[in-house]
C-alpha positions in Angstrom: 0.0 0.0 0.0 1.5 3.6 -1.0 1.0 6.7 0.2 0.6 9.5 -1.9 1.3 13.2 -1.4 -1.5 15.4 -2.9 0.3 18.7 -3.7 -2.3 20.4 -5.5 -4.3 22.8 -2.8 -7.5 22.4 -5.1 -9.5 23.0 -7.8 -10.0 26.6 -7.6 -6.3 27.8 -8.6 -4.7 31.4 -8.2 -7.8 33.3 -10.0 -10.4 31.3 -7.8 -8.6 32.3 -4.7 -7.9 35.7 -5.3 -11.7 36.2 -6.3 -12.9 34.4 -3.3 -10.9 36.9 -1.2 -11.7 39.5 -3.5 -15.5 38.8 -2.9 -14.8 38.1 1.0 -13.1 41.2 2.0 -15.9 43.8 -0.2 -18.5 41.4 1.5 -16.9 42.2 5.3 -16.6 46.3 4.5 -20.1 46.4 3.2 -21.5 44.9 6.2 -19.5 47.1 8.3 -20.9 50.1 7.0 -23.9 49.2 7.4 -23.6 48.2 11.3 -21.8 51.6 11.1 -24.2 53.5 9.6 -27.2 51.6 12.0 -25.8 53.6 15.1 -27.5 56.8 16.3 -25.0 59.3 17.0 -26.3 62.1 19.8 -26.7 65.6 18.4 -25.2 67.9 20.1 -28.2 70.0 22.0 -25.4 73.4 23.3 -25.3 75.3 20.6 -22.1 77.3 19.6 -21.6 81.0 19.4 -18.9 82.9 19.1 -19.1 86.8 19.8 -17.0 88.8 16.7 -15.7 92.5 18.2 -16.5 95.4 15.8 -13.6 96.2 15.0 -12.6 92.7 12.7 -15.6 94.3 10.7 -14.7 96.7 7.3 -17.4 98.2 5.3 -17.1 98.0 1.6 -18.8 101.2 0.2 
């Protein structure tokens, strides 16, 4: 009884694995952005104001 050695990884070859990953890592990023997208940032409720002295001001005639 021999034993052989199987040296081939399979019957998908470079192209196959390189789309397969291709195809995994788009399929990862699109779900991430929409788990991203799902969460519900708080608005910020103080609202910003800042106070501009006269003199920064030039009037054009």
């Amino acid at each position: 009884m021999q034993f052989t050695k199987k040296t081939s990884s399979g019957k998908l070859g470079a192209i196959g694995k390189f789309s397969l990953k291709f195809i995994l890592v788009i399929l990862i990023i699109f779900i991430g952005i929409i788990l991203i997208s799902k969460i519900d940032f708080p608005a910020p409720n103080k609202q910003i104001q800042k106070i501009i002295p006269n003199e920064n001001f030039k009037t054009i005639k």
